[in-house]
N, C-alpha and C positions, 0 to 999 in steps of 0.2 A: 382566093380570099376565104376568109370563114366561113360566110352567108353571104346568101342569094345575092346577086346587085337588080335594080330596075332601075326605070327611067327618072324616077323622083325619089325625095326623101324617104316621103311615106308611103312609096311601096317596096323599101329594104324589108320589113319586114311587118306582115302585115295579120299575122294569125298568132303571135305569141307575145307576151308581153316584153319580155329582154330575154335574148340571148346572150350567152357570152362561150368567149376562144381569148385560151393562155395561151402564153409562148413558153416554148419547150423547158426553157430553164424558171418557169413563171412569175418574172419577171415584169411582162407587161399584161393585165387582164385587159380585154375590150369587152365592153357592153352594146349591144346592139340592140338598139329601142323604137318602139313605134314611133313614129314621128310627132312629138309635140306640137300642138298649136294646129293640127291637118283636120279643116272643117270634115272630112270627108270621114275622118274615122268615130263613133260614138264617144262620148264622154269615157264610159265604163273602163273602155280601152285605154286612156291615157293615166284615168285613174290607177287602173295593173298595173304600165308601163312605169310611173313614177313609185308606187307602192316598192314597187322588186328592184329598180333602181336602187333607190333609198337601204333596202334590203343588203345589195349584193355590195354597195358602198357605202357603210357607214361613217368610216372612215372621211371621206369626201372623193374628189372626183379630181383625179391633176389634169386634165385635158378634156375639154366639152369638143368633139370634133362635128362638123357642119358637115357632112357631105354634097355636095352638090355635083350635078352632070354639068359639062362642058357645055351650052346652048345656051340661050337666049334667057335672063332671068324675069321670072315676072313675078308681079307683084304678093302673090301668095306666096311664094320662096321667101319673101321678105315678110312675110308678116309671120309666118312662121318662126324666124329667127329673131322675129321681134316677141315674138310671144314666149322663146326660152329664155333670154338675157336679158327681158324687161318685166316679164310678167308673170312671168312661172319662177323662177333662179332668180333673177335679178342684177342688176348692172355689176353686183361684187361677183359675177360668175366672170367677165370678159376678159381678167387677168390669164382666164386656163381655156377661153376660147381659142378655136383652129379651125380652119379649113380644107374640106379633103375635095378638090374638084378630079372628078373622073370622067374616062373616056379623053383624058388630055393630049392626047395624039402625039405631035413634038414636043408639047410642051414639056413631058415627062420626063425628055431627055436632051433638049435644050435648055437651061439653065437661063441665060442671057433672052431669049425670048421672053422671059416668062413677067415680067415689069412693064416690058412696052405693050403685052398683052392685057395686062390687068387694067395701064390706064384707059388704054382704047376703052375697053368694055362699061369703064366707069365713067366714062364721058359719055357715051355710048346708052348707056340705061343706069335709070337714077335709081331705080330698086337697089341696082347688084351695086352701085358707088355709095348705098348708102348703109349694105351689108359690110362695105370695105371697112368703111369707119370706126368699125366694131371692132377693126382686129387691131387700131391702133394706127401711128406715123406711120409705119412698114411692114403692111400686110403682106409683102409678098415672104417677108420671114416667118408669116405665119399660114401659110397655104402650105399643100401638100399636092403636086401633078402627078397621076395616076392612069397609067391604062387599064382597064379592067382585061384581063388575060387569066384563062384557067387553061393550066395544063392538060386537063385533064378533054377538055374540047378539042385537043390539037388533032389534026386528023394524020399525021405522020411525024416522022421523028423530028423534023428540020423546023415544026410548026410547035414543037413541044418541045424544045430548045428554047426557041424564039419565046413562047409565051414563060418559061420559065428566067428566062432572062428579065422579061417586063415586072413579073411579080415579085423578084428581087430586086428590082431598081425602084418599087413600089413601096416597098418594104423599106427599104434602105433612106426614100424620103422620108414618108412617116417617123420612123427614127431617130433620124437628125433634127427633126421637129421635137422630139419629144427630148433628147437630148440638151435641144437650148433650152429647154422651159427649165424657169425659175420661180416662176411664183407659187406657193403652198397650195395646199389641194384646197378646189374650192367645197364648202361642206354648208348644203341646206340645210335649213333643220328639221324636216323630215329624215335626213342624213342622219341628224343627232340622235333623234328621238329612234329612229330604228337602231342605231347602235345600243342604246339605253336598253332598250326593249330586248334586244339580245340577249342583251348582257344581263337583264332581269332573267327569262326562259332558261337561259343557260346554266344562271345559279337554278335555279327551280329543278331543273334537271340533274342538275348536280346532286342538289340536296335529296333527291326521289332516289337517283341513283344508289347515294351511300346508305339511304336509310333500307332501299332493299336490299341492298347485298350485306348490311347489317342483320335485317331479318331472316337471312337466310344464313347467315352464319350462324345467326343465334338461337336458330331451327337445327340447322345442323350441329352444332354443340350439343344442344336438348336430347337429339337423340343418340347421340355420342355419349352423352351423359348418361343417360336411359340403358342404353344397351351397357356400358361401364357397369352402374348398378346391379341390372340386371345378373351380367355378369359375376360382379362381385357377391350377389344373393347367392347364385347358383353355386360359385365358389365356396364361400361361408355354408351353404347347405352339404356341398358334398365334405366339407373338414369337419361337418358334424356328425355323417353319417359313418364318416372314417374313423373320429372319436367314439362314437359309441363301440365300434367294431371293434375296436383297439380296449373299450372298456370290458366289454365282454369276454373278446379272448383272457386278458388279464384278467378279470372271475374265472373264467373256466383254469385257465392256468392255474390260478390259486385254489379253484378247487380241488384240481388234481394231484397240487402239490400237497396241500393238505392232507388229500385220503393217503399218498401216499409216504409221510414221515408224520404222521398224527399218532401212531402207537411208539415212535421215536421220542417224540415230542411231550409225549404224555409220562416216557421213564423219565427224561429229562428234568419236566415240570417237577416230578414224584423228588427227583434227588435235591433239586433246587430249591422246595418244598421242604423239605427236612431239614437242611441248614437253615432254611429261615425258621422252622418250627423250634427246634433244638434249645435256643434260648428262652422263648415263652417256654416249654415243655421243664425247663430247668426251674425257670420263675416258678411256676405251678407247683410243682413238686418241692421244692423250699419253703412257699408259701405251707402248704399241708403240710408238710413237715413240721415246722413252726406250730401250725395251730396243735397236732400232733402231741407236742410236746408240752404244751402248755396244761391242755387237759389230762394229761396224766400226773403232769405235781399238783395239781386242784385235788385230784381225789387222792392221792397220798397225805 
């Protein structure tokens, strides 16, 4: 099995609040809980164990399963089951109640015993005939016979066989129990309320989550951006310093060019110079002329 078995309820497990064991395709979760309603265990404890229930089933719960040993039932066994399905859960949980009796010897594997067995025992003692009642007209459709057999205790091969045999015909009732079950999960509202609460934490986390990986993208952009500029500065500084180079040599160029066709440049000017003078120098000289002329028939 999953976990530990002992002699009663509440000592399956007795040091943790729930455990639980998936099946391989997960499929089926089981929860393995302190035992409710067990004077023996503190408050605190029952307190955990419904807290992390509630927790690991918000959803609800399709099958409450009753464990009980093969033996004589007495009146604590019953106020225990009276204190999950009346007082703690309440009478809407007894649609998804089951019973898993262990250590059931033939019953496991005799099928047809297992009725004439139940009523005996219900005649028998009025606790366990009046746990029966709980499961309905046809309890025995809602029991589960169980050897308890770990392979792993087998002390040779033909024992570890055997007990691997038991815990698959163990298995194999469980299943058909859970199989027939029809009725919807039953859901506390501590069930509800820890759903709710999840689902509250979970946006919370959500939201924490984007808004870091926000700020950290928008850290890393910044300095992306930073180093970009940066870059771009350093770029822009060296096209200036490439410019000025470029301005320079083109001075020096020009100056070189210059010393060297500057007395070319300067006949050129000279000849360039004269055709444009030529018509002032004509002007000028016509003008003089003119006045020339004038003052010489004045004094004739």
């Amino acid at each position: 099995g999953a976990f530990a078995s002992g002699d009663s309820v509440a000592s399956v497990t007795n040091t943790e609040s729930v455990r639980k064991a998936a099946s391989k395709d997960d499929s089926v979760l089981v929860l393995d809980t302190i035992g409710f309603g067990d004077t023996r265990l503190p408050p605190d404890s029952v307190v955990r164990s419904l807290r992390d229930t509630a927790l690991e089933a918000p959803g609800g719960i399709d099958a409450l399963l009753f464990v009980l040993k093969k033996e004589r039932v007495t009146t604590a066994e019953q106020e225990t089951l009276g204190y999950v399905t009346e007082d703690l859960f309440g009478k809407e949980c007894l649609p998804n109640l089951y019973m898993v009796i262990t250590h059931a010897g033939r019953l496991a594997k005799e099928v047809e015993l297992r009725e004439p067995w139940l009523k005996e025992q219900a005649e028998a003692s009025v606790p366990f005939g009046a746990m029966l009642q709980k499961l309905g007209p046809s309890p025995v459709e809602r029991i589960a016979f169980v050897e308890n057999s770990d392979p792993a205790d087998a002390e040779d091969e033909e024992d570890r066989v055997l007990a691997e045999r038991r815990r698959q015909r163990a298995l194999a009732d469980v299943q058909a129990i859970l199989e027939r079950h029809e009725a919807p999960a039953y859901q506390h509202g501590i069930m509800h309320r820890a759903g709710e609460i999840q689902a509250v934490r979970l946006e919370e986390m959500r939201r924490d989550l984007r808004h870091r990986i926000e700020s950290e993208v928008r850290q890393d952009l910044q300095r992306e951006m930073a180093g970009m500029l940066e870059e771009e500065r350093q770029k822009m500084k060296e096209e200036a310093e490439t410019l000025k180079e470029r301005e320079t040599e083109m001075q020096q160029r020009f100056e070189d060019e210059w010393t060297r066709m500057r007395e070319e440049f300067e006949t050129r000017a000279r000849e360039l110079a004269r055709a444009d003078l030529e018509p002032l120098a004509q002007e000028i000289v016509e003008r003089t002329e003119k006045k020339s002329k004038n003052r010489r028939c004045s004094v004739m």
